[in-house]
N, C-alpha and C positions, 0 to 999 in steps of 0.2 A: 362325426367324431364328437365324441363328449371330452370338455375341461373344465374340473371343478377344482376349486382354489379351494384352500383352507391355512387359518390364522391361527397362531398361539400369542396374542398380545404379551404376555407375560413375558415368552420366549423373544417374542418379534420375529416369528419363525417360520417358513410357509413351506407347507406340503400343495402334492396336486393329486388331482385324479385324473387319468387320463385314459379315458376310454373307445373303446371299437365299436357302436352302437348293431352294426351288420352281425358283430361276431358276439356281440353281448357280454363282452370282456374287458376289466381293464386294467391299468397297474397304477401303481402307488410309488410317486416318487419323493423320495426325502421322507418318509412315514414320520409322523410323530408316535412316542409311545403309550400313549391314548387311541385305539383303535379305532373306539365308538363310533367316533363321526363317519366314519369310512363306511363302516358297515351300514349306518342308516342311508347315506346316500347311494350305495351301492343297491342297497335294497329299493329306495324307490326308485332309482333309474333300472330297474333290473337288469342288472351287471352283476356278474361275477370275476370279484378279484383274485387275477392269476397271477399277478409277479410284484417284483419291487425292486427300483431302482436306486441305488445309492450314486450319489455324487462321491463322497467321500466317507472316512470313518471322521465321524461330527464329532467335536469335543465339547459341545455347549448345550447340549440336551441329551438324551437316551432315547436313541432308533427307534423305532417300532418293526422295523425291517424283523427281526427275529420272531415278535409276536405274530406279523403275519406269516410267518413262514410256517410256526408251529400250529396256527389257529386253522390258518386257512390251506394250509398246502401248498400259495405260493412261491413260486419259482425266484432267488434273489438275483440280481444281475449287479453285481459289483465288481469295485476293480479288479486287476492284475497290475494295475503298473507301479511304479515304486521298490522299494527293496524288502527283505524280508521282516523289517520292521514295522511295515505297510499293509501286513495282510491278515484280511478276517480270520481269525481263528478258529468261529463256533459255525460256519458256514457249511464245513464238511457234513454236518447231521442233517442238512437240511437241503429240498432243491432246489439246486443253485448252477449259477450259470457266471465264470470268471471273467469278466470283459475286457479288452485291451485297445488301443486306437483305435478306429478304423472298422470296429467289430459290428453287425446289424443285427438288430433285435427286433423280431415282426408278431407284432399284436394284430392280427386281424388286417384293416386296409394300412394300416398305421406302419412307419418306419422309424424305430430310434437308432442314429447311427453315435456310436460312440468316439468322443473328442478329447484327449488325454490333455488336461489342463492347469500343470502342476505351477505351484505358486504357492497358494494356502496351507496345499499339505503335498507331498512327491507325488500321492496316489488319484488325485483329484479328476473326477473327470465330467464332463458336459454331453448332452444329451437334445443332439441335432431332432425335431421332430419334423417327419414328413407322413402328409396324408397321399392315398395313390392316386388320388385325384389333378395331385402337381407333381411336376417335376423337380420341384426344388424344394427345399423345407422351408417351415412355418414360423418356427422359432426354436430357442436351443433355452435348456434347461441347465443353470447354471453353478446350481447351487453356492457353493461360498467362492466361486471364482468371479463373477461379476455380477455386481448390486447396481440400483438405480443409483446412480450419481457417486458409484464408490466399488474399490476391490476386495477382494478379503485382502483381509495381514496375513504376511508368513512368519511375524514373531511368536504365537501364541504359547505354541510350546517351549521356545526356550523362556519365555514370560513365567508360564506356569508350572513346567515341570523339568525345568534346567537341562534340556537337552541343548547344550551349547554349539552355536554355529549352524543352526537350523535356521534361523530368520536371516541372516545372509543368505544361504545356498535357496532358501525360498524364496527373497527377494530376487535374486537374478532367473530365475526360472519366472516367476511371474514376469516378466520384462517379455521374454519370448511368448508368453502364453497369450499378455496382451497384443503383441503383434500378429497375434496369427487371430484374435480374435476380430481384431480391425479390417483382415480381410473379407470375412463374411460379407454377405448381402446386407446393406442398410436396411433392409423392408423386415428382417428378420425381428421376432419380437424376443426378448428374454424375459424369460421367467428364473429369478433369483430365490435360491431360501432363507432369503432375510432382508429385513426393513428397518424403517430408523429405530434405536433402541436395543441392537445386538452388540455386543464385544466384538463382532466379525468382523468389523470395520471402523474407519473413524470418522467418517459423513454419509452413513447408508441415509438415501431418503426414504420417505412414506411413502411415496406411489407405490403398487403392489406392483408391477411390469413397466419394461422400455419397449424401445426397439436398438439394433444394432447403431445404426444411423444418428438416433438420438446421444448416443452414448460415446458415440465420435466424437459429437460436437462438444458436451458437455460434461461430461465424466473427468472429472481433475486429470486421473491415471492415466487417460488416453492422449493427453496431450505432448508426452515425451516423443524423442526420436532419438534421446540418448540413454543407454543403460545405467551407466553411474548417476547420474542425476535423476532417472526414474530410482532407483533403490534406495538411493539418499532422502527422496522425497518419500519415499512407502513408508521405510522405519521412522521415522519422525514423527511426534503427535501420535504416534496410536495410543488407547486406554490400556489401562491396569489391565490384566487377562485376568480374572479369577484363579484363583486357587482350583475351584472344581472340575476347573476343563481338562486338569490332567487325569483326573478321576474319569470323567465322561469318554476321553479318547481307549482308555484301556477297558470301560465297561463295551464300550462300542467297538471294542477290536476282539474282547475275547468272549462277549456274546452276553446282553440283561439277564436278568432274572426275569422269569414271567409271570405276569401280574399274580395270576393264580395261587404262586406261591411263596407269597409274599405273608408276614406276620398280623394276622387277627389287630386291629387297633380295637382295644376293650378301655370301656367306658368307669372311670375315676368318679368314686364314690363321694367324693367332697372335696373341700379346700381343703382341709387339713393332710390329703391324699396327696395334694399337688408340694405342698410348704416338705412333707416328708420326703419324697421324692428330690426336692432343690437341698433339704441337707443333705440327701445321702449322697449329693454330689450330677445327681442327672440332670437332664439338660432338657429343660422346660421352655417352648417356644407358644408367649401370647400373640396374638395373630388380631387382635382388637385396634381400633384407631387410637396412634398414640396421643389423641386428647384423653382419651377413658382412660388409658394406660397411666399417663400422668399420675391424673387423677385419683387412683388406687389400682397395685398388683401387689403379688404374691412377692417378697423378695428375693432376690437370686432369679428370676424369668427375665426373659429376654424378649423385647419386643420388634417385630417385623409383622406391620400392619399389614391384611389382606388388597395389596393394590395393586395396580400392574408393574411394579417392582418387587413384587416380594419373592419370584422365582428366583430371578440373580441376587438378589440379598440374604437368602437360604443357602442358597448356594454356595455361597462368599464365608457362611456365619458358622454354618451349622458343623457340627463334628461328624464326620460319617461314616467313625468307630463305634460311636455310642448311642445305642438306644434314645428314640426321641417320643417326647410326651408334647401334645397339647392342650392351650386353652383358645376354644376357637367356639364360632356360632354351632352351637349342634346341625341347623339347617346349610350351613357351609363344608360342613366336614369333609364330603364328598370332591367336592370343586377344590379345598385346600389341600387334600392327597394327591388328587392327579397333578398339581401343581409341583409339589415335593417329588414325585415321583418321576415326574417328566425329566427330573435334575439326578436322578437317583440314586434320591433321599427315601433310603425304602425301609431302613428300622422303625418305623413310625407304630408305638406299640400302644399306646395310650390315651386320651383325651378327654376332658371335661369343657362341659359345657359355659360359653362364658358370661351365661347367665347366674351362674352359681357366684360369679364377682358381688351380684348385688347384694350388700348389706354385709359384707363380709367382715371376720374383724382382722386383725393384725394385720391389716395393707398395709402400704409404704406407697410415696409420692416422690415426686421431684417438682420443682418449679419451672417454669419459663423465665424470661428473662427479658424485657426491653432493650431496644439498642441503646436509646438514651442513657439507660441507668448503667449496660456495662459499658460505654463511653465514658461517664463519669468514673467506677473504679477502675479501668483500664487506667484513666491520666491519672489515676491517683497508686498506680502501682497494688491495687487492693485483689485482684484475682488474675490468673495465668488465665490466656485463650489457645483450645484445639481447636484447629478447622481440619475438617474428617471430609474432604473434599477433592474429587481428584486430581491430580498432578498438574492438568494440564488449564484445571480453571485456576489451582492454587499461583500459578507461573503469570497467569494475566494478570494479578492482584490480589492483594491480603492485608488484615490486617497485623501491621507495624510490631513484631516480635512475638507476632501470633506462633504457636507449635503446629506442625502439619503432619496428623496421619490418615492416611486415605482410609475413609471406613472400611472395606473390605480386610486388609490389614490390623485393623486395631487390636481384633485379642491376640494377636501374634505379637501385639508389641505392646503388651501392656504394663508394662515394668517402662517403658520410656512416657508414659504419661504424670507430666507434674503433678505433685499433689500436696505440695508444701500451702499453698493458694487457693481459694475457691475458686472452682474451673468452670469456665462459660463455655462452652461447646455449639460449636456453628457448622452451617454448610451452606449451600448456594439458595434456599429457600425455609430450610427449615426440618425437612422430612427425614434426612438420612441423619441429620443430625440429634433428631430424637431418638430413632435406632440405636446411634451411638451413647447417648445418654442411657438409653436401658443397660447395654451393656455394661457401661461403667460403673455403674450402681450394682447390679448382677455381681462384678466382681471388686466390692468392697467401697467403694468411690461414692461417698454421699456427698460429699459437700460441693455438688455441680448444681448449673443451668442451665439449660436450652434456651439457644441465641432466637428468640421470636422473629422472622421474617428471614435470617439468614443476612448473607454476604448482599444479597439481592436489596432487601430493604436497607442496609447499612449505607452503602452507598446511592441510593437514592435518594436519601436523606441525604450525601453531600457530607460524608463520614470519612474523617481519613485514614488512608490505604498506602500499601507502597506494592513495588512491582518489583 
């Protein structure tokens, strides 16, 4: 048997390969929609990929499950369970195979039996694997049902797209899912589609794999034997859902678009290309470290540095009615499409290189800010503070009549940001809060500063706060 792991840090998202080495075949579970990788590992292992397994219809990235379907021919093996809100729509064109409880799926020596494991979303389901070599299986494949040290949430969609009474009815359903998960064999290993750093959860660890056994002992979620107090316990402390998840549940239920025919990104002739483009009102995303960014951009761009946050904060940011333009490393370009795309962010019609910043004229900057110096006009009443921070670090502590809008939220709420004050803008280290800082400049707000070190360094320093 071959199993190959694969990582989308950005997403914090994990696909498998799992193959029949006798039969020279294998399938793809959770696909991201970046193919490539698949294909070169398939290739060197000489394997030919026949199917693809969905856990669920994912709301926090764009399947690849379709691409292979079209590309390669493979067979899709998704749900059936759930109601008619629950099911794939673009699967009929393509072959496919509807799964339900109980149901066996045979690759070669290989047995996946299907585990219906609703909680996250009604249609969810787990993916028992057994080789014929045992009698029992090896591990189950869990996707957003059970993470190392954490469960999926069943709020996300009423979070993100106001489906009201969903994160109760999937909170008490998780309750049973986890019970019947507990029965399992200890020895059994899970492989999860997510890691620390996903919306899916609100303490996914880093280890890529458990075991069942481990997950008894130590997984918060497993330690209930009451239902209301596990459900009490689930809804509570989970993160902001993004905005884009509702976007991604309905790309992934009525079927992507395929890479192929996606729009040409054609190369911008100059700055003066990019400044025309920001008056005519389009939406210019610099992709640069926000030091340089500081330091001089285009006015009206928005910054979200190239870093392993910048998938979810594209996400969160970006409009995905309106044609998008970059300024990105010409040698990046490729790696910051698939990244946009993975979220899909697929207007992407544009870009210049951002080297063409050098020497440019008509930039614009913003400043930093020390803690010292806005401690000093804080007590003196001399500037208003946003902390663009999420909910649940804002709840542990803040500063003392500081404003709170979660960055992901901000242009939706731009009209409740003071501006009577010169405004210091903070987060928990620094990063998101220069994001925020681009924004607000982007949309008229010059007279800001980015809080140097964040919430982190404030109080380190022994800086007062209240709770």
């Amino acid at each position: 048997m071959l199993l190959k792991y694969f990582y989308d840090e950005k997403l914090a998202q994990a696909s498998y390969m799992v193959g029949c080495q006798a039969k020279g075949e294998a399938v793809i579970v959770d696909p991201m929609r970046n193919i490539e990788p698949y294909l070169k590992v398939a290739e060197a292992e000489k394997m030919k990929i026949v199917g693809v397994l969905e856990t669920h219809i994912h709301a926090d990235y764009v399947s690849g499950a379709r691409e292979l379907g079209v590309r390669l021919g493979a067979t899709l093996y998704v749900s059936d369970e759930g109601d008619e809100n629950w099911k794939y729509k673009y699967v009929k064109d393509l072959p496919h195979q509807l799964v339900k409880d109980g149901d066996k799926i045979q690759l070669g020596n290989l047995t996946f039996e299907v585990v219906h494991t609703p909680g996250h979303t009604p249609e969810s389901i787990s993916f028992l694997l057994t080789d014929a070599n045992a009698d029992e299986p090896m591990g189950i494949f869990t996707g957003d049902f059970v993470f190392v040290g954490d469960i999926g949430r069943p709020d996300l969609l009423e979070e993100a797209a106001g489906l009201k009474g969903t994160a109760m009815s999937g909170a008490v359903q998780m309750y049973d899912s986890v019970e019947r998960f507990k029965n399992l064999p200890d020895f059994l290993q899970v492989w999860p589609a997510h890691g620390a750093g996903s919306a899916c959860g609100k303490a996914l660890g880093a280890i890529p794999s458990s075991t069942i056994g481990y997950e008894k002992r130590f997984n918060w979620a497993m330690k209930f034997d009451n239902r209301e107090e596990f459900v009490k316990a689930l809804l509570e402390g989970q993160p902001e859902a993004p905005y884009y998840f509702a976007v991604m549940k309905r790309v992934n239920k009525e079927g992507p678009e395929l890479l192929q025919n996606l729009p040409e990104v054609k190369s911008l002739t100059d700055m003066k290309a990019v400044a025309d483009l920001v008056t005519a009102g389009e939406q210019v995303l610099d992709t640069r470290d926000s030091e340089l960014f500081a330091k001089g951009h285009v006015q009206g761009t928005i910054n979200i540095p190239f870093t392993q946050s910048f998938t979810n904060w594209a996400g969160w940011i970006v409009d995905y009615n309106k044609p998008l333009y970059l300024i990105t490393e010409k040698e990046q370009l490729d790696e910051v499409l698939v990244a946009l795309r993975s979220v899909g962010i697929d207007q992407v019609v544009g870009f210049i290189d951002a080297k063409a910043l050098d020497g440019a004229e008509n930039l614009v900057s913003y400043e930093n800010m020390e803690p010292e110096k806005a401690e000093e006009l804080i007590a003196n009443n001399q500037v208003n503070v946003l902390d663009v921070r999420n909910q649940s670090e804002w709840e542990e502590g803040h500063i003392e009549d500081a404003n709170h809008i979660m960055l992901g939220k901000l242009l939706r709420n731009i009209d409740k940001v003071p501006t009577e004050k010169p405004l210091v803008v903070m987060c928990q280290a620094g990063g998101r809060s220069a994001i925020a800082t681009s924004i607000l400049q982007a949309k008229g707000i010059t007279n800001l500063y980015n809080l140097t070190g964040g919430y982190s360094r404030w109080i380190e320093e022994s800086r007062a706060v209240t709770i």
